[in-house]
Structures are given as structure tokens and as C-alpha cells.
C-alpha positions as CSV (number, residue, x, y, z in Angstrom):
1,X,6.6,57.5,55.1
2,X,5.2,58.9,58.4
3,X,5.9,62.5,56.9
4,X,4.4,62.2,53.8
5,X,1.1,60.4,55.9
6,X,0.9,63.6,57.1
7,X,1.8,66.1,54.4
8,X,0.4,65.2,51.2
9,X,-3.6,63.9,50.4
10,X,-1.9,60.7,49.0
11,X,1.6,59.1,48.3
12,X,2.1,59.9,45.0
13,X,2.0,63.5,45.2
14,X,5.5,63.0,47.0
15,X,6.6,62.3,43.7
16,X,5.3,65.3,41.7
17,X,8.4,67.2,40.4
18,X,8.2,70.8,42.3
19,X,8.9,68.3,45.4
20,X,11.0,65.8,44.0
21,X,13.7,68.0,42.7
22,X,16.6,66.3,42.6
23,X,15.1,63.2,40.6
24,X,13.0,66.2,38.2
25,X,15.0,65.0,34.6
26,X,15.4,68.7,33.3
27,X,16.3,71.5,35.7
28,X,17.0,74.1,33.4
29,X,15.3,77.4,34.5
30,X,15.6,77.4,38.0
31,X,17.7,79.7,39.9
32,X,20.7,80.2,41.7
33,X,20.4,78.1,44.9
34,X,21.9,77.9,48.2
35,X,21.6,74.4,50.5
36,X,22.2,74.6,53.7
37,X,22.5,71.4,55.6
38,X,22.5,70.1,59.3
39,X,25.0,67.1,59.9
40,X,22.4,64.8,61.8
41,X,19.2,65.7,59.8
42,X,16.8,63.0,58.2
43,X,16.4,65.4,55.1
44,X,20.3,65.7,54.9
45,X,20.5,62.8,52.1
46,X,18.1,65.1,50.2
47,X,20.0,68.2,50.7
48,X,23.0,66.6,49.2
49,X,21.5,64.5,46.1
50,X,19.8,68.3,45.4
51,X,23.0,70.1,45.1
52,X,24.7,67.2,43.2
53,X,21.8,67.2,40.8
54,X,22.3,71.0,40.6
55,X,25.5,71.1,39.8
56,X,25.2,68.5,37.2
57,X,22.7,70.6,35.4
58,X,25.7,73.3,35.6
59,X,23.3,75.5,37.9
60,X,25.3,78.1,40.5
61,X,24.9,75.9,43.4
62,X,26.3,76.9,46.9
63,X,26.2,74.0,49.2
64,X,27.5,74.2,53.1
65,X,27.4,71.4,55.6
66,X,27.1,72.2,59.3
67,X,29.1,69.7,61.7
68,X,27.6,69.1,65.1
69,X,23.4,70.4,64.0
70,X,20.5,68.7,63.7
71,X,17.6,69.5,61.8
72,X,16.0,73.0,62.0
73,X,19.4,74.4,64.3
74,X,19.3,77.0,61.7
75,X,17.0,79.3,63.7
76,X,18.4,78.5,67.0
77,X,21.0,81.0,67.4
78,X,20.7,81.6,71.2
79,X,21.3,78.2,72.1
80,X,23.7,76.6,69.0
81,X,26.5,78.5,68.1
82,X,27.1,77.1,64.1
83,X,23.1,78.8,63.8
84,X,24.7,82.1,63.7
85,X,27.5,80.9,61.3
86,X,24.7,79.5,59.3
87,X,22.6,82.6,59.2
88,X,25.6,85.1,58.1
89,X,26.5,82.6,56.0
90,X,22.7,82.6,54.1
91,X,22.7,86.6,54.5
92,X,26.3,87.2,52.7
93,X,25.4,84.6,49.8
94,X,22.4,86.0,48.9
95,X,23.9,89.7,49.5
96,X,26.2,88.2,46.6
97,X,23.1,87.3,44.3
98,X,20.9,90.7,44.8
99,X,24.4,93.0,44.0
């Protein structure tokens, strides 16, 4: 609840549906999606009810957990070595989608 304090005007707009995703009832129409997810991360719960709600709307989803990150380790390639990993990884899946 300290986040959303300090994100959103009021509570409730936490719940509109082009933030609250993975509860949205009908996710026909979006697009290919690739989660990637740190192992210690507070949004890591959201990360994974997203790609199972994804999936169950039969939408490509490409999901990839990272053991021993924490949240935002994906641009921290100098100093954590799964950032790299995590970066080619991102690169070659969409390289996959644009082809």
C-alpha cells in the first residue's frame, strides 16, 4: 500500500484494468508477452499470476525466473551476472517475435 500512496491519485485506480492485468476478466487482444522475473522481488507474485493468467487465455506467453536477483537486477549487468543472461535472453525472444 506504500506504493500505490505514492503512485496513483487514489486507491482505487490500482484497480483499473490496464494495471490490474492479471485479474482483467477478458485478455483477448493483447500481445505476445515476455515476463521476466527476479527470485527475491516484491512484484514477483504479480509476475507469475500474469503469465498464468496469460496462458490461460491461450496467449504466447514466455515466462523466465531468475535464481539469486532481486528486483530491478535486470539492468545491472556490471555487477550481477544472471543481468546479462536476462538481457540476451529479452533480446533473442523478441528477435523471435519481429522475424
Amino acid at each position: 500500500m506504500w506504493f500505490v500512496s505514492h503512485i496513483f491519485a487514489k486507491p482505487e485506480d490500482a484497480r483499473d484494468p490496464r494495471i490490474d492485468l492479471y485479474k482483467k476478466s477478458d485478455l483477448r487482444g493483447l500481445p505476445p508477452t515476455i515476463i521476466i522475473n527476479a527470485a527475491t522481488d516484491p512484484l514477483r507474485s504479480d509476475g507469475d499470476l500474469l503469465a498464468a493468467a496469460l496462458r490461460q487465455a491461450k496467449l504466447m506467453t514466455v515466462y523466465k525466473l531468475h535464481p539469486g536477483t532481486a528486483h530491478e537486477f535486470f539492468g545491472m549487468d556490471k555487477v550481477v551476472p544472471n543481468a546479462s543472461a536476462a538481457q540476451k535472453f529479452a533480446g533473442e525472444e523478441h528477435g523471435k517475435r519481429l522475424r
